[in-house]
C-alpha positions as CSV (number, residue, x, y, z in Angstrom):
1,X,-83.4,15.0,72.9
2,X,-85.6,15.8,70.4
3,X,-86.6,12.6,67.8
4,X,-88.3,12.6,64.4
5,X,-89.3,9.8,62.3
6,X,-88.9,10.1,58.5
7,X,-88.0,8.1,54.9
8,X,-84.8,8.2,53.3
9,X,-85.2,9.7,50.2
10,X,-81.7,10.3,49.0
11,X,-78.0,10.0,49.8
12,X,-74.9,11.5,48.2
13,X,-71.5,10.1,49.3
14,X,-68.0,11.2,49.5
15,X,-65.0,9.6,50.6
16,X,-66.2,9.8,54.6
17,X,-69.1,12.6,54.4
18,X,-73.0,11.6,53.1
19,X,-75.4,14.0,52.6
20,X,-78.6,12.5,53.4
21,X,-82.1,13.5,52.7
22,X,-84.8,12.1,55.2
23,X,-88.9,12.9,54.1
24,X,-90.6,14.3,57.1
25,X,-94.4,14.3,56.2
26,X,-94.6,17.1,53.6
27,X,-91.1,18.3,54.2
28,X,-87.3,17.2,53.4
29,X,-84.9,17.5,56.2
30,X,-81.6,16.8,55.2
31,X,-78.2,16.0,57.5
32,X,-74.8,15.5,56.8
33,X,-73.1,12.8,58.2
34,X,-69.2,11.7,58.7
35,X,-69.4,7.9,57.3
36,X,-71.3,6.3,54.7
37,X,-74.3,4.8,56.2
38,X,-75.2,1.6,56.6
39,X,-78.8,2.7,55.3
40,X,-80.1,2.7,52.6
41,X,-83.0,5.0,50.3
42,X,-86.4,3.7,51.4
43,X,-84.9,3.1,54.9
44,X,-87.3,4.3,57.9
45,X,-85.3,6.3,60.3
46,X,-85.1,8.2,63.8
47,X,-83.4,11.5,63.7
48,X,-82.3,12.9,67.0
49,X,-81.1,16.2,67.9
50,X,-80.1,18.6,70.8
51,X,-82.5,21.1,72.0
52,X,-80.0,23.6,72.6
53,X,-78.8,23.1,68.6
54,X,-82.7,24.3,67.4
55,X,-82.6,27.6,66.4
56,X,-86.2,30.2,66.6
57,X,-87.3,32.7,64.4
58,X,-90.2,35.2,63.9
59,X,-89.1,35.0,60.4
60,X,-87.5,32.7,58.0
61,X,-83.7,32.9,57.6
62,X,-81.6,32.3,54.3
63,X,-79.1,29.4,55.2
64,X,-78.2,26.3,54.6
65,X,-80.1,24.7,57.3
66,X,-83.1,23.1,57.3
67,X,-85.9,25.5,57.8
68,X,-89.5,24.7,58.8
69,X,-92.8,25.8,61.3
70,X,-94.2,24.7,63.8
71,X,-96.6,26.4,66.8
72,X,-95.9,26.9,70.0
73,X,-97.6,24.8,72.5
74,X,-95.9,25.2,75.7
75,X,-93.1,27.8,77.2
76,X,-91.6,26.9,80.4
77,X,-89.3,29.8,81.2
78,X,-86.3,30.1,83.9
79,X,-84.2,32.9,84.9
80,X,-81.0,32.1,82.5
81,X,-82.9,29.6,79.7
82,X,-86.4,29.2,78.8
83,X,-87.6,25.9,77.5
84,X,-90.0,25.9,74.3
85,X,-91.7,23.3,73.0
86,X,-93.4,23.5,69.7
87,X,-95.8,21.5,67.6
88,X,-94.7,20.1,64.3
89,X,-96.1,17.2,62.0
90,X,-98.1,16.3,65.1
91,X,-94.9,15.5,67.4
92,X,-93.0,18.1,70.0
93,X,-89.7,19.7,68.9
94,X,-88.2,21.2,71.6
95,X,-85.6,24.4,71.8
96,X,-83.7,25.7,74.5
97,X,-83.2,29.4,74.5
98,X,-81.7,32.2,76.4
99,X,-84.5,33.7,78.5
100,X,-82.8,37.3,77.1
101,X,-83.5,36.1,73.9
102,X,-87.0,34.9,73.7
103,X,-87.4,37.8,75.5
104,X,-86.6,39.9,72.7
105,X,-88.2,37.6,70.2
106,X,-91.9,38.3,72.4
107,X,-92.7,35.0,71.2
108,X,-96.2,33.4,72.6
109,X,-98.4,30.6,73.1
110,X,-100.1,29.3,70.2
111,X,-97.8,31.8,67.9
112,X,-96.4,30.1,64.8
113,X,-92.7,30.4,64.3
114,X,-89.7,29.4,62.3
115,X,-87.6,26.4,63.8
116,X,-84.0,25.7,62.6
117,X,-81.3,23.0,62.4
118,X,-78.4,22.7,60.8
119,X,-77.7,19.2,59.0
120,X,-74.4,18.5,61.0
121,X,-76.3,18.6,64.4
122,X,-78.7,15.3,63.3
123,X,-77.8,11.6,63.9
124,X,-79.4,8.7,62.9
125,X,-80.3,6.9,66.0
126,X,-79.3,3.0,65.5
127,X,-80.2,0.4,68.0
128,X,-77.2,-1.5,69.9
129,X,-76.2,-4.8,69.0
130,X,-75.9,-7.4,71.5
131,X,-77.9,-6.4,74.1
């Protein structure tokens, strides 16, 4: 599971959806959530997210997602998926990728790419109560 620490910067409500922006260093990542959260703007907060939902690219995309670089700093590849792990804002973000398709994409160590989510696939991660 891939975590990131940022700010909250912004969030738009609507009956049950938010739209929240989160500052990542230099960058604005922004996810979409099914609740009004308890948060609030100025709030720290963990962002988790699937490796198999990050998508790579050689070149930037125009979508809706949230769009940013990062290098590649270590490529551990199998027969069906390859795991890549790249280096961004001085943490690890990793993706999990057809080996078919990173095949195609020739990516390499050390080679700066495009990495991509899209805002429904981030949760804020809360602590449990109780425990």
């Amino acid at each position: 599971m891939n975590r990131l620490k940022g700010q909250i910067t912004s969030i738009q409500s609507s009956q049950h959806l938010s739209l929240v922006n989160v500052e990542i260093g230099d960058d604005s990542l922004h996810l979409l959530l099914l609740e009004k959260p308890i948060e609030t703007v100025g709030s720290e907060v963990d962002l988790v997210f699937k490796e198999s939902e990050v998508i790579l690219s050689k070149e930037p995309i125009k979508s809706t997602a949230n769009i940013f670089t990062g290098r590649i700093n270590k490529i551990e590849e199998g027969e069906i998926l390859t795991y890549v792990t790249l280096l961004y804002c001085n943490k690890e973000i990793a993706a999990l990728v057809t080996t078919a398709t990173l095949a195609s994409l020739a990516f390499k160590l050390g080679d700066a790419i495009y990495w991509i989510i899209n805002p429904s696939e981030i949760s804020l991660q809360r602590g449990h109560h109780g425990s």
